[in-house]
RODO-2510 file (C-alpha; in nm, 4 decimals, decimal comma):
residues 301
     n   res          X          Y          Z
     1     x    11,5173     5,5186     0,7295
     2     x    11,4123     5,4703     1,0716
     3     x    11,4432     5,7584     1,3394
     4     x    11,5009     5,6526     1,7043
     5     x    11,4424     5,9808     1,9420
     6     x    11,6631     5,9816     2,2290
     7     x    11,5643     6,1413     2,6020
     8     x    11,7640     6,1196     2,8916
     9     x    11,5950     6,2356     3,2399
    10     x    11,6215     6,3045     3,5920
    11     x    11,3726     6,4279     3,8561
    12     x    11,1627     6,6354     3,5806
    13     x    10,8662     6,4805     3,5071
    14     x    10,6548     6,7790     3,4516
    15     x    10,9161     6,9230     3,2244
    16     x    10,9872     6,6102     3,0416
    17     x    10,5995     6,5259     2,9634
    18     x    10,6426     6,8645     2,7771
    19     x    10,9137     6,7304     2,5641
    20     x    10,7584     6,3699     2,5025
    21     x    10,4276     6,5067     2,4089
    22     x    10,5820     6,6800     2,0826
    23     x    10,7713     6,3907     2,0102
    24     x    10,5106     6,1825     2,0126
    25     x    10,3179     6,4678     1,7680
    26     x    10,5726     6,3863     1,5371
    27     x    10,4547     6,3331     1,1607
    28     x    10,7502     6,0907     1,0656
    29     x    10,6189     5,7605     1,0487
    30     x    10,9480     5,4878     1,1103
    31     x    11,0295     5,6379     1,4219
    32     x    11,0724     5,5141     1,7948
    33     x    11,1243     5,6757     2,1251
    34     x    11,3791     5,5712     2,3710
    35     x    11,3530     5,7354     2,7224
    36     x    11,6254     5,7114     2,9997
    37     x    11,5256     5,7361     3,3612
    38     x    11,8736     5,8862     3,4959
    39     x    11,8234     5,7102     3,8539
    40     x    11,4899     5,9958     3,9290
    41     x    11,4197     5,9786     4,3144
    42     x    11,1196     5,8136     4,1581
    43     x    11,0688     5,5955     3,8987
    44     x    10,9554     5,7612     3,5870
    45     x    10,8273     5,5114     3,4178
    46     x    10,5146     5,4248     3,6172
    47     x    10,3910     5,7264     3,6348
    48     x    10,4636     5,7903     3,2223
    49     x    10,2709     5,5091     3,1640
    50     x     9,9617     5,6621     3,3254
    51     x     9,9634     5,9134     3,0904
    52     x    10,1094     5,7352     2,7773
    53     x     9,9761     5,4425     2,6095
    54     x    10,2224     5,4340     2,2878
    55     x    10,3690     5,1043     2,0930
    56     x    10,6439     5,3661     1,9945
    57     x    10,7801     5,4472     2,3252
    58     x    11,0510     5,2469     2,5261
    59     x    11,1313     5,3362     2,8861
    60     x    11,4323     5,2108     3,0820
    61     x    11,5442     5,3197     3,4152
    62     x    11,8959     5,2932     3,5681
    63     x    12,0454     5,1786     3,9125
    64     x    12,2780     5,4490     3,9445
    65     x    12,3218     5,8031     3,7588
    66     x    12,4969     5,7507     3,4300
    67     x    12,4576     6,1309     3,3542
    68     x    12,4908     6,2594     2,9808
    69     x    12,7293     6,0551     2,7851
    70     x    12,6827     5,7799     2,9499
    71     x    12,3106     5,7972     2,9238
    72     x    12,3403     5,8823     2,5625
    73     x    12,5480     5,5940     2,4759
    74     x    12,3371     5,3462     2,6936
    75     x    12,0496     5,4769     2,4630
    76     x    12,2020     5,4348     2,1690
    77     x    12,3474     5,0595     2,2155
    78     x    11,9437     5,0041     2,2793
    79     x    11,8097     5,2225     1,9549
    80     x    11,6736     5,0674     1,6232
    81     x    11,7230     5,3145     1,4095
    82     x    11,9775     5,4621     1,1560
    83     x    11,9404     5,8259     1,2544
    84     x    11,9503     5,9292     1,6270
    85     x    11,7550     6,2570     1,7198
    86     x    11,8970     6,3401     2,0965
    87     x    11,6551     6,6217     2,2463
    88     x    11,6746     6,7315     2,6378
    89     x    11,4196     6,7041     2,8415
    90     x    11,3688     7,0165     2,8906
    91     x    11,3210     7,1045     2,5251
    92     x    11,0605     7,0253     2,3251
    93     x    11,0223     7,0307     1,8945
    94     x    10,8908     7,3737     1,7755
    95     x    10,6360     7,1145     1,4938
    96     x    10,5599     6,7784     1,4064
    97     x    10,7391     6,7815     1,0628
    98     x    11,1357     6,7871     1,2249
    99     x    11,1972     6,4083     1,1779
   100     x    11,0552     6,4384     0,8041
   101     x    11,2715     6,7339     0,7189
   102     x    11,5775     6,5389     0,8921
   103     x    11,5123     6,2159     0,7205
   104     x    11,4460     6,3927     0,4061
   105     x    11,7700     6,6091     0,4405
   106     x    12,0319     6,3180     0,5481
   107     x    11,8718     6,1207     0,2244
   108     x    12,0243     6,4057     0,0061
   109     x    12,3484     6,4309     0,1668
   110     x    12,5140     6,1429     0,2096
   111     x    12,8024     6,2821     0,3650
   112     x    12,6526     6,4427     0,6564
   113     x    12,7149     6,2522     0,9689
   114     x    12,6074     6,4337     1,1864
   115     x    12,2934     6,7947     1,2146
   116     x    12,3588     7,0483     1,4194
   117     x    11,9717     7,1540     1,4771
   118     x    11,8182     7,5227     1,5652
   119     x    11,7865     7,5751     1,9497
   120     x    11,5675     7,8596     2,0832
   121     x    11,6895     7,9576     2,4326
   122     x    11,4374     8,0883     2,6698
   123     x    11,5224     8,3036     3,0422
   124     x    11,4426     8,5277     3,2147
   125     x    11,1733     8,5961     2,9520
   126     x    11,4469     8,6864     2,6487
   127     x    11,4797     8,4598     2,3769
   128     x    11,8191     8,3273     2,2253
   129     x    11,9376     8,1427     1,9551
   130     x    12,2110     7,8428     2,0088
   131     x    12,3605     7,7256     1,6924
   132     x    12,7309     7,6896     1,5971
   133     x    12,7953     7,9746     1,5426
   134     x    13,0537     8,1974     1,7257
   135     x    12,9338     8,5428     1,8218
   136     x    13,1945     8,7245     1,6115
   137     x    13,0626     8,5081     1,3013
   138     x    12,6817     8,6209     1,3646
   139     x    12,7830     8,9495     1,3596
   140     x    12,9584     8,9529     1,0728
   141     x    12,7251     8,7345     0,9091
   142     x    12,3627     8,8447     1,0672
   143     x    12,1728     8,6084     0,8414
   144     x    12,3864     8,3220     0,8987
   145     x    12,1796     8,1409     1,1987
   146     x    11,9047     8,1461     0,8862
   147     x    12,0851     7,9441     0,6436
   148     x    12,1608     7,5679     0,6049
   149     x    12,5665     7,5714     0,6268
   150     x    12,8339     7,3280     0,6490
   151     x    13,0080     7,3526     1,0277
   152     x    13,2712     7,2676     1,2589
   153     x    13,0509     7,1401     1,5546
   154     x    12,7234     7,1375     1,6950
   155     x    12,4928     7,1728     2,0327
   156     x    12,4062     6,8580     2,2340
   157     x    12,0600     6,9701     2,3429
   158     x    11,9107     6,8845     2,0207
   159     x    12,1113     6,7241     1,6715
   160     x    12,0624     6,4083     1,4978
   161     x    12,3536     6,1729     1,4075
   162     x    12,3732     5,8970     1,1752
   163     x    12,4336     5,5810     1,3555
   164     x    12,7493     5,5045     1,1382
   165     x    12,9279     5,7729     1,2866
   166     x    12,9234     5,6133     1,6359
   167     x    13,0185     5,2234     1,4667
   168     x    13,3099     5,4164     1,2891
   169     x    13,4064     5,6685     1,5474
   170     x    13,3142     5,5397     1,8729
   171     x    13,0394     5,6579     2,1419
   172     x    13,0547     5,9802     2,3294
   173     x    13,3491     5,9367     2,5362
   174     x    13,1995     5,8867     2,9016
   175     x    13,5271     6,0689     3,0966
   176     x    13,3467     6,3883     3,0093
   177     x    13,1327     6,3821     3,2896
   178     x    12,9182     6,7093     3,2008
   179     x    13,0401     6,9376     2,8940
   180     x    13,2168     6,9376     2,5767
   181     x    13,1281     6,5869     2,4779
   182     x    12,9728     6,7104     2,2081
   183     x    13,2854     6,8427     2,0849
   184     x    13,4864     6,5680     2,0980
   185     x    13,2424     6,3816     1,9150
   186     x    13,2911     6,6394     1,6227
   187     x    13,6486     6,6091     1,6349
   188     x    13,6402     6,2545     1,5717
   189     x    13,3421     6,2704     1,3454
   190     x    13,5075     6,5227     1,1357
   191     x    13,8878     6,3087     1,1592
   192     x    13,6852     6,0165     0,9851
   193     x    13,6217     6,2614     0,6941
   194     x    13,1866     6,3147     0,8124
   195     x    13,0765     6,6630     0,7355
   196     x    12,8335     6,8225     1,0072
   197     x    12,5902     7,0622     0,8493
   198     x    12,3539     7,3385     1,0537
   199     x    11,9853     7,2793     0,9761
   200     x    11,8142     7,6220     1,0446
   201     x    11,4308     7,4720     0,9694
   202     x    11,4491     7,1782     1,2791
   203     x    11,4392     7,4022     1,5856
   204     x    11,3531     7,2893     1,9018
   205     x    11,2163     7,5539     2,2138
   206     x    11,4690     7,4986     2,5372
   207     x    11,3653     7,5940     2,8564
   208     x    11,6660     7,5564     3,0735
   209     x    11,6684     7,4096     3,4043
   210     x    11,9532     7,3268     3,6408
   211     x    12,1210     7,0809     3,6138
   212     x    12,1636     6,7750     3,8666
   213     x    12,5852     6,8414     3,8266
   214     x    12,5198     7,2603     3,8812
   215     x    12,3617     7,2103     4,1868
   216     x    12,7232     7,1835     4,4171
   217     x    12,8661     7,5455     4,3793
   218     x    13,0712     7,5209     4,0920
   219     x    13,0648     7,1602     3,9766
   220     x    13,0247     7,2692     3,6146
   221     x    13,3452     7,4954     3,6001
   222     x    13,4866     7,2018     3,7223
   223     x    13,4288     6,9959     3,4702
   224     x    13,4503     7,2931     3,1478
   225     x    13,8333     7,3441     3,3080
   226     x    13,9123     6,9927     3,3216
   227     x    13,7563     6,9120     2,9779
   228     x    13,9410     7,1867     2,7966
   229     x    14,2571     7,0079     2,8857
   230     x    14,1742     6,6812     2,7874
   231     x    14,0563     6,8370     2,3986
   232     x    14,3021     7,0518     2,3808
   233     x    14,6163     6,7880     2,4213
   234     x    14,4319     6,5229     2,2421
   235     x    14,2955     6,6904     1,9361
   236     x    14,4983     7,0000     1,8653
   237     x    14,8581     7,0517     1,6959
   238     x    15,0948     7,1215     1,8999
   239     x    15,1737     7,4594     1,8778
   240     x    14,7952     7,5886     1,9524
   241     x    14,7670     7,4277     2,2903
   242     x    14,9358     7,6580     2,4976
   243     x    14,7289     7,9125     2,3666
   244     x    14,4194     7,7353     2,3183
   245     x    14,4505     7,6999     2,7254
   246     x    14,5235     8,0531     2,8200
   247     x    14,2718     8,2240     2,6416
   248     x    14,0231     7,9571     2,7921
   249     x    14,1466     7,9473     3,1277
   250     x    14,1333     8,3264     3,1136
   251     x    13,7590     8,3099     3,0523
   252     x    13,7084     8,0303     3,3404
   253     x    13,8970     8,2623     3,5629
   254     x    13,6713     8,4953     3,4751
   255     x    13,3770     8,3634     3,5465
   256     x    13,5391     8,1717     3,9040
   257     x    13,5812     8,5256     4,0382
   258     x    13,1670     8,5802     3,9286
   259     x    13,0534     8,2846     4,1122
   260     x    13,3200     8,2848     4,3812
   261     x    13,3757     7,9516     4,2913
   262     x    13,7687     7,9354     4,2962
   263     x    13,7648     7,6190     4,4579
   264     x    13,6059     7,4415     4,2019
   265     x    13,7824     7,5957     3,9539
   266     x    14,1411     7,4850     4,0772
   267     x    14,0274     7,1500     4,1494
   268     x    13,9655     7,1506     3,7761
   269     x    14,3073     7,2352     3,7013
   270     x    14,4669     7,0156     3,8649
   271     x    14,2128     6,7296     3,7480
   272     x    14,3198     6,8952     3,3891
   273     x    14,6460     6,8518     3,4325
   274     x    14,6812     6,4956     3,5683
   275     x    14,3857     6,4037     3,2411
   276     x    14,7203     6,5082     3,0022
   277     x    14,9062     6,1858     3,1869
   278     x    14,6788     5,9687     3,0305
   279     x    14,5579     6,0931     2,7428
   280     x    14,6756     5,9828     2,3981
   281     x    14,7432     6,2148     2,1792
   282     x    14,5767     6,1833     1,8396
   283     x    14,5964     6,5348     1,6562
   284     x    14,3455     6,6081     1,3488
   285     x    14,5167     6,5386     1,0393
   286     x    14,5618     6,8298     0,8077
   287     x    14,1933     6,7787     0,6240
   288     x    14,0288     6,8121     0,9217
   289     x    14,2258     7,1322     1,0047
   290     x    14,0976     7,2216     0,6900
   291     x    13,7501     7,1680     0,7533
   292     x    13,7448     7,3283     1,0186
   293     x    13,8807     7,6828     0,9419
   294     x    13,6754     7,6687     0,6170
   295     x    13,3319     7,6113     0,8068
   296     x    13,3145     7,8295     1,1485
   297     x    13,5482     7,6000     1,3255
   298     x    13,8336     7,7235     1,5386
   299     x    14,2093     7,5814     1,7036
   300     x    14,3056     7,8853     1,8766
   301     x    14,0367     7,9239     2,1355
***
């Protein structure tokens, strides 16, 4: 089963060597790296290649920012391999055995599409754990980031996904410029009957940085508002829409008033709004309902 590791990067070189030099480390022998130059101010790839002399790494560089979907599914039309492992740049794999343990769990489980992998969040020097997991769940369940458990979603900074689940379900849809894609992806993945399954012993170390859309005052708010509108009408029965967008638009008004960034936020409603105009609906059928209230998942909030 071959592995093709996906990186997408902008204007981080430092930070991405980081990540590439674990990948590289990686034990896994079928495996090939595919790196994205996002359109740096620079171009990446020379200076990579004074560093990096490796048959297994392939470097492309775009004419114009694609940002994360985009650059994700411009990776994967290039990849090789059956089983994508997409890691940020500025992460990097806690040990050289991930891909082996991945491999060697998908071969067992032929109905997992897609991993949701460990993340270990690192500011302001406190340490975090991302995982799929809601808050209330973890403390209900304190041992549950710990075990391998079938789930409703997963985080985009570092999973692997079969590449069967993008021929049958489609690519990360590219109209959600920064946020949630990774979501959507699940709803679909888990529509098509895929299971997605949290896989506590891959964990990757994630260092966050800013990113390239965070840098205009409020651009990400922008985009959460506008995305939560799009999900919500396409995805969700009818009757937990309206309250799927109060309690989130709640939360985003929350944090607006934090950031005094009401600007951005009502330019993402209105960009919400005008997204339910032309967006078809397709709600999950009852199974996936299913799923998803009997692994973590939720259609409320």
């Amino acid at each position: 089963m071959k592995v093709s590791v996906l990186i997408g990067t902008r204007d981080r070189f430092a930070t991405l060597m980081r990540c590439l030099e674990t990948a590289l480390e990686q034990d896994y022998p079928d495996m090939e790296i595919l790196l994205l130059d996002d359109h740096s101010k620079e171009n990446l790839a020379e200076k990579i290649y004074q560093y990096v002399s490796d048959d297994r790494l392939r470097l492309f560089r775009s004419p114009r920012p694609l940002g994360v979907a985009a650059g994700r599914n411009f990776l994967m039309r290039l990849a090789r391999g059956e089983v994508f492992v997409v890691i940020d740049d500025d992460a990097y794999f806690d040990d050289s055995g991930a891909l082996t343990r991945i491999v060697r769990h998908l071969e067992t489980h032929p109905f997992t599409g897609i991993l949701a992998l460990k993340v270990i969040d690192h500011q302001n020097g406190e340490q975090d754990l991302l995982v799929p997991f809601s808050r209330r769940w973890r403390k209900k369940q304190p041992a549950l980031p710990e075990e391998t458990q079938t789930c409703s979603y997963y985080l985009g900074g570092f999973h692997a996904i079969r590449k069967k689940v993008i021929d049958i379900c489609g690519p990360y849809y590219e109209g959600l410029v920064f946020g949630e894609e990774e979501l959507d992806l699940s709803y679909r993945a888990v529509g098509a009957g895929f299971e997605i399954q949290y896989l506590p012993d891959v964990a990757a170390h994630h260092h966050p940085e800013p990113s390239v859309v965070g840098r205009r005052r409020g651009a990400e708010l922008h985009h959460h508002v506008r995305n939560r509108f799009f999900l919500a009408y396409k995805y969700l029965p009818a009757f937990c829409v309206p309250v799927y967008l109060l309690v989130w638009l709640m939360i985003y008004a929350l944090q607006a008033g934090k950031k005094l960034a009401w600007g951005a936020y009502l330019t993402g409603l209105w960009a919400g709004l005008r997204e339910l105009r032309k967006t078809k609906r397709t709600p999950l059928n009852r199974a996936a309902l299913t799923y998803l209230k009997l692994h973590y998942g939720r259609v409320w909030y």
